[in-house]
C-alpha positions in Angstrom: 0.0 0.0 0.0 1.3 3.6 -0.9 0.7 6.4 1.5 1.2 9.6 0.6 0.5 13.3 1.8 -1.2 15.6 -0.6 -1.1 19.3 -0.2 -1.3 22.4 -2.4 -1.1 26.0 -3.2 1.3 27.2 -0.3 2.0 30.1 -2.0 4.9 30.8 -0.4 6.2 34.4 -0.1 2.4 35.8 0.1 1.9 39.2 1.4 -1.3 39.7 3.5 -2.6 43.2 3.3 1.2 44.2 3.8 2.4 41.6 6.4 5.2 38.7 4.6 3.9 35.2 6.1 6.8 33.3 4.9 7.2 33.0 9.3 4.2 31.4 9.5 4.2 29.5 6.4 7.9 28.0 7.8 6.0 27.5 11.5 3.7 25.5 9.2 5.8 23.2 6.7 8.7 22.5 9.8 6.7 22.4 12.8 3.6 20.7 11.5 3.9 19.3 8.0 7.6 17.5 8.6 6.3 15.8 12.0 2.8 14.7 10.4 4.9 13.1 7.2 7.0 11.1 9.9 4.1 9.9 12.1 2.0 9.1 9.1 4.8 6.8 7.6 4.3 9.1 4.8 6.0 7.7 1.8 5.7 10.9 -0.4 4.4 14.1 -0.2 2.1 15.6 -3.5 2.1 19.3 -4.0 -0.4 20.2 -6.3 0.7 23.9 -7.6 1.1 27.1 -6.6 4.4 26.1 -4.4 5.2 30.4 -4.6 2.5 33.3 -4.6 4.1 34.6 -7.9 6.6 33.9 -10.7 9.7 35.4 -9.0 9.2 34.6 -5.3 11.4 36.2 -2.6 14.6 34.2 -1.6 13.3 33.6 1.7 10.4 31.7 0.0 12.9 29.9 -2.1 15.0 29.3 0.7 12.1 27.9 3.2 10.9 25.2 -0.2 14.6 24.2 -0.5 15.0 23.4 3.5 12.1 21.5 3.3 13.1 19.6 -0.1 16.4 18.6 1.5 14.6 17.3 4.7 12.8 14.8 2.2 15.6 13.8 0.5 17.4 13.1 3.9 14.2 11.7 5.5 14.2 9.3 2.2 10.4 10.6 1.1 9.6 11.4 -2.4 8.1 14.3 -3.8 6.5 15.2 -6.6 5.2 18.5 -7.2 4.1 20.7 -9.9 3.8 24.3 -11.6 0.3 26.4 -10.8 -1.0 29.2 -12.4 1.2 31.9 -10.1 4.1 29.6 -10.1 7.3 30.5 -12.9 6.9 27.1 -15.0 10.8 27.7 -16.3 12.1 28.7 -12.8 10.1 25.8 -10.6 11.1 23.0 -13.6 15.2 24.0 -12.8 17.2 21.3 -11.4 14.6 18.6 -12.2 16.4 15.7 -13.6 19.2 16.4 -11.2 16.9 15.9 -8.4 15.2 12.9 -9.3 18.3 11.1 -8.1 17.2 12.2 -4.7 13.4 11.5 -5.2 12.2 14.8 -6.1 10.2 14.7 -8.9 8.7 18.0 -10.9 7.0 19.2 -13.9 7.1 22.5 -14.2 6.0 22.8 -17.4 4.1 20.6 -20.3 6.2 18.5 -22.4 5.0 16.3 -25.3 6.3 13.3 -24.0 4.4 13.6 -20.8 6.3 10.1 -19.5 4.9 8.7 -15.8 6.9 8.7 -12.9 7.2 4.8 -12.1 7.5 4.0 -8.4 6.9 0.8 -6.2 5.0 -0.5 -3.3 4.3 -3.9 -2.2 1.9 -4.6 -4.5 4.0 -3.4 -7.3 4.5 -0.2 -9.9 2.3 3.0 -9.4 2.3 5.3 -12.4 2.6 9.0 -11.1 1.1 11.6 -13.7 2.4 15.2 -13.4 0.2 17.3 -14.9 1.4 21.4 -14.5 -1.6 24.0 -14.9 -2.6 24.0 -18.7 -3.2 27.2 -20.4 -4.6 25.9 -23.8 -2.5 28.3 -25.5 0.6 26.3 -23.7 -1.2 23.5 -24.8 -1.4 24.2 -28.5 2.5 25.1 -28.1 3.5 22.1 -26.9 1.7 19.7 -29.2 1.7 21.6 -32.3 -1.6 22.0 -32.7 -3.9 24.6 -34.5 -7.4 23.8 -33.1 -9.0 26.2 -31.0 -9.6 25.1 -27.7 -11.0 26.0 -24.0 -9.2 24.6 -20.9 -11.8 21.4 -20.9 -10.4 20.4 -24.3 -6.9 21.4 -23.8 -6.6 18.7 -20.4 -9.2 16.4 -22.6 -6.4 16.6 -25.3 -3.1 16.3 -22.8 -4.8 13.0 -20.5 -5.7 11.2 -23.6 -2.2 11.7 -25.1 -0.6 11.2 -21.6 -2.6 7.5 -20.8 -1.1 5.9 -23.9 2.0 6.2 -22.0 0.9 4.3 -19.1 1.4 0.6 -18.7 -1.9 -1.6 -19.4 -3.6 -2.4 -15.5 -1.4 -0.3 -14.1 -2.4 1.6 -10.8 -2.2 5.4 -11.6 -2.4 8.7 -9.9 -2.9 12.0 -11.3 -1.8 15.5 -9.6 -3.2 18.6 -11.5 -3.6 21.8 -10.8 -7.2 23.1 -12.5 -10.4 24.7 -11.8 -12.9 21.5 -11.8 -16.4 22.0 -12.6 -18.5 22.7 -9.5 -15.5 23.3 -7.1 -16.2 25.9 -4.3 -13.6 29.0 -4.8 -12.2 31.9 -2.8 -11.4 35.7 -3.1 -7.2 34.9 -2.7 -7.4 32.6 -6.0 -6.9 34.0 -9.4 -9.2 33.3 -11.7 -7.9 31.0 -15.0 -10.3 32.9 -17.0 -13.2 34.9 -17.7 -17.1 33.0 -16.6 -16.6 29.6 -16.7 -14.5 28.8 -19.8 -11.5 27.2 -17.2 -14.3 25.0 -15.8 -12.5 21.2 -16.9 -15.1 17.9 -16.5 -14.0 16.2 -13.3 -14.9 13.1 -15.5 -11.4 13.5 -17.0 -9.6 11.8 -14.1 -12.3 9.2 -13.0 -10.3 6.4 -14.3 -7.3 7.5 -11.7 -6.7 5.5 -8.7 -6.6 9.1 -7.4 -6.2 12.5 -8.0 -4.8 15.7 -6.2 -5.8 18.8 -7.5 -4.7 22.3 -6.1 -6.0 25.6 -7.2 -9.1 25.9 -5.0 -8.1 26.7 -1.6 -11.5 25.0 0.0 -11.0 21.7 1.0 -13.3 19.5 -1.0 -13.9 16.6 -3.3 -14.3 17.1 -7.2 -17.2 15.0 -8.4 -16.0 12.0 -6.5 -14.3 10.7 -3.5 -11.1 9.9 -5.4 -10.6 13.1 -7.1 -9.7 15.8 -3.9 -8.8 19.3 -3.5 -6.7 19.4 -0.6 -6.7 23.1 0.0 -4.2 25.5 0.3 -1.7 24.9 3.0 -3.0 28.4 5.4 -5.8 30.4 5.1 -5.0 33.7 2.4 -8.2 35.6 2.9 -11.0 36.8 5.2 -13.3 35.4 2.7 -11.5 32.1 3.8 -12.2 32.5 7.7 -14.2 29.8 7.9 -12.2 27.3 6.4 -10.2 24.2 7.8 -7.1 24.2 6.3 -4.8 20.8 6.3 -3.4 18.2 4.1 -4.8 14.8 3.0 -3.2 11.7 4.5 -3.9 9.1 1.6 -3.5 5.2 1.0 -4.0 3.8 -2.6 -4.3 -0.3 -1.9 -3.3 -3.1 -4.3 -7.0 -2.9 -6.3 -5.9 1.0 -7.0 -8.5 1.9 -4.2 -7.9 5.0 -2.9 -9.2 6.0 0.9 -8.0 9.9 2.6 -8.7 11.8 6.0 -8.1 15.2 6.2 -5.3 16.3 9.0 -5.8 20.2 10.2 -3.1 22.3 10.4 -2.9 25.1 12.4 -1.0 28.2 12.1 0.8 30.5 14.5 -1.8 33.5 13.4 -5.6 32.3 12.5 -7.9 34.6 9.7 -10.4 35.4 11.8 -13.5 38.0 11.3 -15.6 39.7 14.3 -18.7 40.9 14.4 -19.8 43.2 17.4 -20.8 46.2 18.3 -17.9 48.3 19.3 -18.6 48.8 22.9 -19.3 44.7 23.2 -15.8 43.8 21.6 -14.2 47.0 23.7 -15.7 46.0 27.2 -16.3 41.8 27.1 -13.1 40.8 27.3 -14.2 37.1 28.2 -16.6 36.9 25.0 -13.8 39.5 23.1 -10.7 38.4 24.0 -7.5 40.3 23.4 -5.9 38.2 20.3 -2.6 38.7 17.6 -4.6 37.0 15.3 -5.3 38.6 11.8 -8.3 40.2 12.1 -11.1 41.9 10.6 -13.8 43.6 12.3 -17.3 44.0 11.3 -19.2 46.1 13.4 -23.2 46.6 13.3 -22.9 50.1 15.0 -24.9 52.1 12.9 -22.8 55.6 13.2 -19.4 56.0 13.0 -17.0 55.8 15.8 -14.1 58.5 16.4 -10.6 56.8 15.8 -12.0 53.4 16.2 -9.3 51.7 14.4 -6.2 52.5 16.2 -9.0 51.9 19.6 -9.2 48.4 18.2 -5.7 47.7 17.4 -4.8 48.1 21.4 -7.1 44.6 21.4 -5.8 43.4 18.2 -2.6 44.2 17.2 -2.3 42.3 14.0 -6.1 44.2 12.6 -6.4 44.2 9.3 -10.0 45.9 8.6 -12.7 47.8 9.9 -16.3 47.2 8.3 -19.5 49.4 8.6 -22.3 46.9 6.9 -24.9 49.2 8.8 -23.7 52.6 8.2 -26.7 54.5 7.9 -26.3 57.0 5.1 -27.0 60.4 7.0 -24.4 63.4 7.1 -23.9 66.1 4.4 -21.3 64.1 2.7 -23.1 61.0 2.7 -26.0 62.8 1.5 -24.1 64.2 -1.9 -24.0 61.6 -4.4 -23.1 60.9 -8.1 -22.0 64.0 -10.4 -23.0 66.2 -7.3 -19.5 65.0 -5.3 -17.8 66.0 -8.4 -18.5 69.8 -8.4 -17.3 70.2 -4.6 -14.4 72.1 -4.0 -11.9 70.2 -2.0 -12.6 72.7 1.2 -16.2 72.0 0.9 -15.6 68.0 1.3 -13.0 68.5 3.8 -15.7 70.6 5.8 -18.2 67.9 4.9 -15.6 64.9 6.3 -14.8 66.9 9.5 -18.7 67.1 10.2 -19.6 63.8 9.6 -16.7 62.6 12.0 -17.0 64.7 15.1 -21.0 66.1 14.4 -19.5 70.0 15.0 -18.8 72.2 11.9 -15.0 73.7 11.6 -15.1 77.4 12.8 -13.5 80.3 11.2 -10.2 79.5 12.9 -10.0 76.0 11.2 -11.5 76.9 8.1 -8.3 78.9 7.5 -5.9 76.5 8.2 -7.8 73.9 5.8 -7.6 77.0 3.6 -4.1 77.5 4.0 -2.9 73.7 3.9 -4.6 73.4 0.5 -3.3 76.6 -1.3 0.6 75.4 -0.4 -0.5 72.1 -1.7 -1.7 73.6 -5.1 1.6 75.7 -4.9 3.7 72.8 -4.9 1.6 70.8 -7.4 1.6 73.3 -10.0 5.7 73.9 -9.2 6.3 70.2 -10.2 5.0 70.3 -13.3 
C-alpha cells in the first residue's frame, strides 16, 4: 500500500494586506507538516501547484521550499510537485532531472512526452502523472496543434495523449492543478479565466486510482471521493475565515483503491472575522478576547465611531480591517452623491468629512488652516509640473 500526503497551493512568499507570512508558512511546513509526514509513515508528499504566490518569489520563500526539499531527501520521502497558475513554470522545472536522483520529482512545465513517474509498493508499480496547470495556448504550443480550444479540451487533449504512456492495468495517480467544474472557490485565487471557460469535467480523471488537485483553496472533493482538493496549506483571505485548512493523508491499496482523511493544520496567526458592536468587543473581554490573530472587524454600529481603528488595534494588534455593513447613510457628505461629489471644491468636502466625524462644523479658525494647507498644496503641485 502507498501512503502519501497531498497538499497544495502554499504560495509561499504571500503578502497579507502588507504583512510577509513566509514566518508562518515556515511555522507550518517545519513544525507541523515535517512531524505529520514522519508519524504518518508518509511515503511521499504531493504538492499540487502554486508552491510560490508569484513567478519570481522572494529568496526567503525559495530558501524555506529548499529546506524543506532537503529534509525529504534526507528523510528518504519522495516528492512530486508541480507548476500552478502563479508559479514560474521555467524557474520551478530547474534542477529537475538532477533531483530525481534524490526523489524529487517535478513538472514544471508541459512536455509532449508527458512520460509517468514509475514508483513501487508492495503490491507493485504506481504510475505517477504530473500534470502542471494547462493554459490551452501552452497547450497548442507544446503539441503543435492549430485547433482552438477552451481549458476542458486542452486537459481532454493532454490526458488522452498522456494515458497511452501508461502501462496496461497499471495503478495510476494523477496531480493537476485546474479549476474542476463545480469546485467551491475563494477571493485569494486567481481566476484561470473569464465566466466559466476554465471549468474542466471532473470526469477526466475518473479512471485514476486518485487525483490531487490544487487551485481551489477550500477543502473539498471534485465530483467523486477519489478526485480531492486538498486546500491551500493556510488560510489567504478573510473570505476564507471559515475554512479548515490541512493536508490529505492518503493510502491507494493493491485494487488501485484510494481512501483519505483530512489532517488540520494550524497556524501560529488564524484569519479570523468579528462581528460586534464596538462597545461589546471593547468592554467583554471574556466573550472578546485580546488576540494577535489577523483580524477583521465588522461592526453593526450604525454611526461611526471616532478613531476606532487605532481603539481596536490596542485589542488586536495584528487588525487588518474595519467594516461598517450598517452605516446609515446620513451626514452632508453622505447625502451628496453621483455627479453632485464631483463639483465640490476640496474645502467643501474636507468641511463635509470633519462634520460627519466629530458632528460640529470647523469654525472660522480652522477653516483657514484647511484654507491655507490646501493653497501650499496647489503651490507645490503646480511647481512640479
Amino acid at each position: 500500500m502507498l501512503r502519501f500526503i497531498h497538499t497544495a497551493d502554499w504560495h509561499l512568499g504571500r503578502y497579507f494586506h502588507g504583512l510577509h507570512l513566509t514566518a508562518d508558512q515556515r511555522a507550518i511546513i517545519m513544525e507541523q507538516l515535517l512531524p505529520l509526514v514522519k508519524d504518518e509513515k508518509g511515503e511521499a508528499v504531493i504538492i499540487a501547484g502554486d508552491i510560490y504566490d508569484r513567478g519570481v518569489p522572494p529568496v526567503e520563500a525559495v530558501d524555506l521550499f529548499d529546506e524543506f526539499l532537503r529534509k525529504m531527501a534526507e528523510a528518504k520521502v519522495k516528492v512530486f510537485y508541480i507548476a500552478g497558475n502563479h508559479d514560474s513554470e521555467a524557474r520551478l522545472n530547474f534542477g529537475g532531472r538532477l533531483m530525481r536522483e534524490a526523489g524529487i520529482f517535478v513538472r514544471g512545465r508541459l512536455d509532449a512526452q508527458m512520460k509517468p513517474f514509475i514508483i513501487e509498493d508492495e503490491f507493485g508499480p504506481l504510475a505517477v502523472m504530473l500534470y502542471p496547470y494547462m493554459e490551452p495556448a501552452a497547450v497548442r504550443a507544446v503539441f503543435g496543434l492549430t485547433e482552438t480550444m477552451d481549458f476542458e479540451r486542452a486537459h481532454e487533449f493532454v490526458l488522452a495523449a498522456s494515458r497511452k504512456n501508461i502501462p496496461e492495468g497499471m495503478r495510476k495517480l494523477a496531480v493537476a492543478h485546474a479549476f474542476l467544474a463545480g469546485g467551491l472557490s475563494s477571493d485569494s485565487e486567481r481566476p484561470l479565466a473569464v465566466g466559466g471557460s476554465a471549468n474542466v469535467s471532473p470526469a477526466l480523471f475518473r479512471d485514476f486510482s486518485y487525483t490531487a488537485l490544487g487551485h481551489l483553496h477550500n477543502p473539498q472533493r471534485a465530483g467523486a471521493d477519489h478526485i480531492r482538493y486538498s486546500g491551500s496549506l493556510m488560510k489567504y483571505s478573510f473570505d476564507e475565515a471559515e475554512q479548515k485548512k490541512g493536508v490529505l493523508v492518503v493510502d491507494i491499496d493493491g485494487e488501485g483503491k484510494a481512501s483519505s482523511k483530512f489532517v488540520p493544520l494550524v497556524p501560529p496567526h488564524d484569519i479570523r472575522r468579528i462581528r460586534a458592536p464596538f462597545a461589546a468587543i471593547e468592554q467583554d473581554r471574556e466573550k472578546y478576547p485580546a488576540s494577535e490573530d489577523y483580524i477583521e472587524v465588522e461592526l453593526t454600529d450604525t454611526g461611526i465611531i471616532l478613531d476606532v481603528f487605532n481603539k481596536l488595534k490596542a485589542i488586536y494588534p495584528n487588525l487588518m480591517h474595519v467594516l461598517y455593513p450598517n452605516l446609515q447613510h446620513e451626514g452632508t457628505m453622505r447625502e451628496q452623491n453621483g455627479q453632485a461629489v464631483l463639483k465640490l471644491t476640496e474645502e467643501t468636502l474636507f468641511a463635509h468629512y470633519y462634520e460627519d466625524m466629530t458632528g460640529e462644523k470647523l469654525d472660522e479658525g480652522q477653516q483657514e488652516l484647511v484654507h491655507g494647507c490646501l493653497q501650499e498644496i496647489y503651490r507645490e503641485a503646480r511647481d512640479a509640473k
